[in-house]
N, C-alpha and C positions, 0 to 999 in steps of 0.2 A: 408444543414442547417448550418450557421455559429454556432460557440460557445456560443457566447451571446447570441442567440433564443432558447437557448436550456429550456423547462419549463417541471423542477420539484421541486414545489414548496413543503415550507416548511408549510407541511397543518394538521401537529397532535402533539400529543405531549406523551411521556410515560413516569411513574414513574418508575424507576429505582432502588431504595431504598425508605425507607420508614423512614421521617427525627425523627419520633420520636423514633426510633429504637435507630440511631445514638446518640438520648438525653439522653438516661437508660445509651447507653455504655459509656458517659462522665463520668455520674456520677458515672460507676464502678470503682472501684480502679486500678485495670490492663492499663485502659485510664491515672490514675494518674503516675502511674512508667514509664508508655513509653511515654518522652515530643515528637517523632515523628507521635507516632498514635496519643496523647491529638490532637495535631496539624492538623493529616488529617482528624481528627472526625469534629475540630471545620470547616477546609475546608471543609467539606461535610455538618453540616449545614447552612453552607453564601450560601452556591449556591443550597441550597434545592437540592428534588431527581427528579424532573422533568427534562427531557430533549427532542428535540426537534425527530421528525423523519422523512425520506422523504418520501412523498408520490407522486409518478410519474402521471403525469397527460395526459403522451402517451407513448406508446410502442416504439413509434419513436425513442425517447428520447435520446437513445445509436447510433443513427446513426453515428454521428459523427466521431466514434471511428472507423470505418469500412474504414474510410481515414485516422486517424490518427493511427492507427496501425492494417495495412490492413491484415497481417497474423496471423489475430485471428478473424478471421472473421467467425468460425466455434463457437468460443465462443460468440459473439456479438449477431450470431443468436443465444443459447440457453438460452444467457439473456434477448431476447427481448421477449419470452416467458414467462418468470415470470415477467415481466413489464406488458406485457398483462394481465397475474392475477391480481398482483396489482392495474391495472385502474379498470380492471371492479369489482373488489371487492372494491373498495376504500381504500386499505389497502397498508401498509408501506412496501417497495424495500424489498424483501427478496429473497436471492437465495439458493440450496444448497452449501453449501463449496465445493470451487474448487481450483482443483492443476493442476497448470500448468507445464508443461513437455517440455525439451527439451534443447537445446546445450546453452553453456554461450553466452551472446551477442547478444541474438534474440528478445530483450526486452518484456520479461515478467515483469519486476519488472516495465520497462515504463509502462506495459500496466494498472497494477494495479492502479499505479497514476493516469492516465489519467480516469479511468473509477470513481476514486475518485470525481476527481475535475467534470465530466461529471455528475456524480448523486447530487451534489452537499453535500456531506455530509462528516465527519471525514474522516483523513487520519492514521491511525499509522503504521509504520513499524517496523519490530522484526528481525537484521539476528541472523538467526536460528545458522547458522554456528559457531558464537562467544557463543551461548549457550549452558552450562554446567550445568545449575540446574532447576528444574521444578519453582523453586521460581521467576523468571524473568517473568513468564505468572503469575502466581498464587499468588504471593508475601511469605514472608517468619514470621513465628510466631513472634509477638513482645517481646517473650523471650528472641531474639539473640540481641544483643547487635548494629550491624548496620540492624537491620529487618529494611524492608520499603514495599511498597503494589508493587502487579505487575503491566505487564503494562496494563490488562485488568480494573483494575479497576481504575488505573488513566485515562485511556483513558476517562472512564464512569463517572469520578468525575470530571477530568479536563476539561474536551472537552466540546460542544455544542449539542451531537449527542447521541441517546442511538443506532443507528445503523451506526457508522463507520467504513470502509473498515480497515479489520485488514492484514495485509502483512504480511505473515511469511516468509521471505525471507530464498529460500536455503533450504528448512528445511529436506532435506538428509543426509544435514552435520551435523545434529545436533548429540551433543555428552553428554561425562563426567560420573560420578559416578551413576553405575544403581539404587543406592541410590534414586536419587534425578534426577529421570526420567525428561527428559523436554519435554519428549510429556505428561507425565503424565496428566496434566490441559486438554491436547485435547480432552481428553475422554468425559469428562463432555458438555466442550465449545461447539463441535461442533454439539453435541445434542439437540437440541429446549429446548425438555423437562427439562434433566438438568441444562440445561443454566441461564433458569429462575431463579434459585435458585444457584446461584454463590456463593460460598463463598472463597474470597481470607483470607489466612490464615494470612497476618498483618493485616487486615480488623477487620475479624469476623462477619461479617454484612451480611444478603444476600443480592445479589444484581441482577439484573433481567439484563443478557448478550445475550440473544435469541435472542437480535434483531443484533447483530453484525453481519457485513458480512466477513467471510474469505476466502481470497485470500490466498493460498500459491503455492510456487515455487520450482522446483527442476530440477538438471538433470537428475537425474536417480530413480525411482520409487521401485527398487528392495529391495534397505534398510531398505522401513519404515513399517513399522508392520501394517497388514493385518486389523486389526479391525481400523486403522485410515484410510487407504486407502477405506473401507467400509462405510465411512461415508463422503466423495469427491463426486465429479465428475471427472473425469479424463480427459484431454488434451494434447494431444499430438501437440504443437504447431511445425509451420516448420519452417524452414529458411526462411526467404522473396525470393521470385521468383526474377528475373532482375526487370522487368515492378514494382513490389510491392517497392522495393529496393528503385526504383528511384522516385517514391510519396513521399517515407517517407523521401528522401536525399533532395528534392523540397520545402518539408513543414516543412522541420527543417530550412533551407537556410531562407524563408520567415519569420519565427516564429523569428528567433535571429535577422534579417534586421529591420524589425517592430519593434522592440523594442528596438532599439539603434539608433541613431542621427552619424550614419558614413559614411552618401555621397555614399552606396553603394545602384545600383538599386533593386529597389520590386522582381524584376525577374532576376533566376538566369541564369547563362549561361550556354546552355546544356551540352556541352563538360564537364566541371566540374563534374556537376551534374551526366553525365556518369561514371566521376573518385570516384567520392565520394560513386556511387551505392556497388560500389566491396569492400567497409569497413560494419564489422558486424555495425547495430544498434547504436548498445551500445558505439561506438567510432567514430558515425560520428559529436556527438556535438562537442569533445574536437579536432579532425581533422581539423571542420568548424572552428572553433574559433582561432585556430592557423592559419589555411592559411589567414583569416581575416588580422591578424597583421603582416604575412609577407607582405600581399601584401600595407598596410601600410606603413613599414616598405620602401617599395622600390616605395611609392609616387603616389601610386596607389588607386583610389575606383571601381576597376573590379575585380574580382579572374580570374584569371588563372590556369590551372591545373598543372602547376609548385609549387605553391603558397601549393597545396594540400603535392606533393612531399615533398616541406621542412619543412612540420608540422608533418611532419613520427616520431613516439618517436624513440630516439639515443638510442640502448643499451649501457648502462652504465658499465663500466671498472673497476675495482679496481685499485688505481695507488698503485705500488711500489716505493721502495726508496731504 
């Protein structure tokens, strides 16, 4: 099934807050001392609390993904499972939260995107890694002088979607002061029940996050505290095999050729395609795109597996003097 056929229409709609909540807290004075909340209250009633949700119209739906990132193909089947609920309930994409496992470069954090843009719904990503305070999910009290809301609930105030794929990229690495826990917010979020009644702490508002789907990533499972991991599914993703390798190095080749006006053929050449299988994932875009412009470069619109050789990154030197 190409990409374009893929239907899962936008066929419901959820309230997510409730806008005259938002009208009382204008008019409290806490809205009047902080011109950034006045701000995102008055944002949250232009765009009312309704928002959009998907509702999958076949199970099929995700097939796609089973070619485009064929080493997850253990996950694809146990989402296609809850797409079957969904159709025959008539009810909005929901999965349990799942954490994907496994070495840098094997494209989990692709796989997340693509299953975004596949469901047709919000994207947001979080690295975990860079995060130090629970206030980045959750947002921070409008008493601090830079407080501003998290990203959950700009997700749900900005976006289109009350169910968009949330990424939490890495989130083994996550760190910083046990103060200001940054899994802290998971507790709540990843709970239906509590979810429903979110309340980010620059907000102060509830707001209804149940319908989020999260996606999170790591390499190593050992770090994160047992009562999050209890509330996952767990994945252990592999390496792409040879044969998987060279789908994914075929249909990245095709994907950038299509989409750019550079005299190179639809179809790539196998030999290549051989050289390009033995690079992780994660680095055969910036690989492909280089040996592109060498072979530019030297007046050429064929790749050669030379062309691969001299887009290799140079380790880089300190000079002295």
């Amino acid at each position: 099934m190409a990409e374009a056929e893929i239907r899962i229409p936008l066929a419901d709609t959820r309230e997510i807050y409730c806008v005259s909540d938002v009208e009382r807290a204008l008019e409290d004075g806490a809205a009047g001392r902080h011109e950034s909340l006045s701000a995102f209250y008055d944002r949250m009633r232009q765009r009312g609390g309704i928002r959009f949700v998907v509702k999958p119209s076949s199970a099929d739906a995700l097939d796609s993904l089973y070619e485009r990132c064929p080493n997850f193909s253990e996950v694809v089947d146990d989402l296609k499972k809850y797409l079957a609920l969904a159709v025959s309930g008539n009810e909005p994409v929901h999965f349990t939260p799942m954490l994907l496992l496994g070495e840098p470069g094997i494209g989990k954090t692709h796989f997340a995107r693509c299953l975004a843009e596949t469901l047709g719904t919000g994207y947001e990503f979080v690295s975990m890694s860079s995060l130090t305070a629970g206030w980045i999910l959750s947002g921070a009290s409008s008493q601090w002088s830079n407080a501003k809301p998290g990203k959950v609930a700009n997700a749900l105030v900005n976006g289109e979607y009350a169910n968009p794929v949330m990424v939490l990229d890495e989130v083994d690495k996550a760190g910083g002061d046990s103060r200001y826990d940054p899994m802290g917010a998971l507790y709540g979020l990843l709970e239906r029940d509590t979810a429903r009644n979110f309340r980010d702490e620059f907000v102060e508002l509830d707001m209804d996050a149940s319908h989020v789907l999260w996606v999170s990533t790591a390499n190593d499972e050992r770090g994160l505290p047992e009562p999050i991991l209890n509330r996952m599914n767990v994945y252990q993703v592999p390496r792409p095999d040879e044969a998987e390798s060279l789908r994914i190095a075929c249909r990245l080749y095709r994907e950038i050729v299509s989409g750019h006006d550079w005299g190179f053929p639809e179809e790539p050449p196998a030999d290549v395609m051989e050289s390009l299988a033995a690079v992780p994932p994660r680095d055969m875009r910036k690989r492909l795109l280089a040996a592109f412009g060498t072979a530019k470069l030297d007046g050429r619109s064929e790749l050669a597996t030379r062309d691969l050789e001299a887009s290799r990154g140079k380790t880089s030197r300190r000079m002295g003097f």
